[in-house]
C-alpha positions as CSV (number, residue, x, y, z in Angstrom):
1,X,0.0,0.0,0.0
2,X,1.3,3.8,-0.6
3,X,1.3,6.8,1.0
4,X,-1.2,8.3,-0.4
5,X,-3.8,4.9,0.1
6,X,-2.8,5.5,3.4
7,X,-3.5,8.7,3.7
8,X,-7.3,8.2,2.6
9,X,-8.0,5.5,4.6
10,X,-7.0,7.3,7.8
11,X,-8.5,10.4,6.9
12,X,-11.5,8.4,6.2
13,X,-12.1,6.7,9.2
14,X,-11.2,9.8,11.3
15,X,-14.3,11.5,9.6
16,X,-16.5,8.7,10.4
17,X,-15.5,8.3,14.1
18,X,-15.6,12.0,14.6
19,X,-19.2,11.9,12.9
20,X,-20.2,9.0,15.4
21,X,-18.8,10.8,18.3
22,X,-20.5,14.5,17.9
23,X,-23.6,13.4,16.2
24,X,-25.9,13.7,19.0
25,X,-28.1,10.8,17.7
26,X,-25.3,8.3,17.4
27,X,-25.3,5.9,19.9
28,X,-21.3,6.8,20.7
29,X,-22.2,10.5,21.0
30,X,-19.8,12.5,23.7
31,X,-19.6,15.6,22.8
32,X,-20.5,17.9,19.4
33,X,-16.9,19.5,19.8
34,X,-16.0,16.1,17.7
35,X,-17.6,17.9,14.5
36,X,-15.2,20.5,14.9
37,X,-12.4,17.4,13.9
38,X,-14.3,16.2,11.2
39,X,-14.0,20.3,9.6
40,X,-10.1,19.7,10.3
41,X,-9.6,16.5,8.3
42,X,-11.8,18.2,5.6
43,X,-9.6,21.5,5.3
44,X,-6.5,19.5,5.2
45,X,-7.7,17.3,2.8
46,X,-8.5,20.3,0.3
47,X,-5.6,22.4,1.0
48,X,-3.3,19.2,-0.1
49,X,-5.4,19.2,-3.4
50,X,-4.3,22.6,-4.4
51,X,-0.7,22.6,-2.6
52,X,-0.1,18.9,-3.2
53,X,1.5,19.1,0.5
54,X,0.0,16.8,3.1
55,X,1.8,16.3,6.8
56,X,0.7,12.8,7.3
57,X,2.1,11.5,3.6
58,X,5.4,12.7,4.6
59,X,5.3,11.4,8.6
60,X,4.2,8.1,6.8
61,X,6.8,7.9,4.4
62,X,9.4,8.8,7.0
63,X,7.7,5.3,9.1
64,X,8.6,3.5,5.6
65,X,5.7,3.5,3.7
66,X,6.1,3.5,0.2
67,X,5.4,7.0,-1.8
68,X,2.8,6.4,-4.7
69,X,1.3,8.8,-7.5
């Protein structure tokens, strides 16, 4: 798997749990302040569209995983 795989399967999941944790009619609700993580993945994921610059791609490859187009 590469970098950039990677990079879109963490940012996915982090969206959903952060959904399921400030949703107030999820079952796993704590606190709506969660939302404000899901807006965070978000931005970063559209800034790294235009400035093809993205924190966790170059943490990850620095761990060893592969870079990919």
């Amino acid at each position: 798997m590469t970098s950039w795989q990677v990079v879109r399967i963490v940012a996915g999941f982090f969206i959903l749990l952060s959904l399921a944790l400030g949703i107030p009619e999820s079952p796993v609700f704590v606190n709506q302040w969660w939302l404000g993580f899901t807006a965070f993945v978000g931005i970063n994921l559209f800034q790294s569209g235009f400035t093809k610059w993205c924190l966790m791609e170059n943490i990850l490859r620095k761990l060893g995983i592969r870079p990919g187009c």
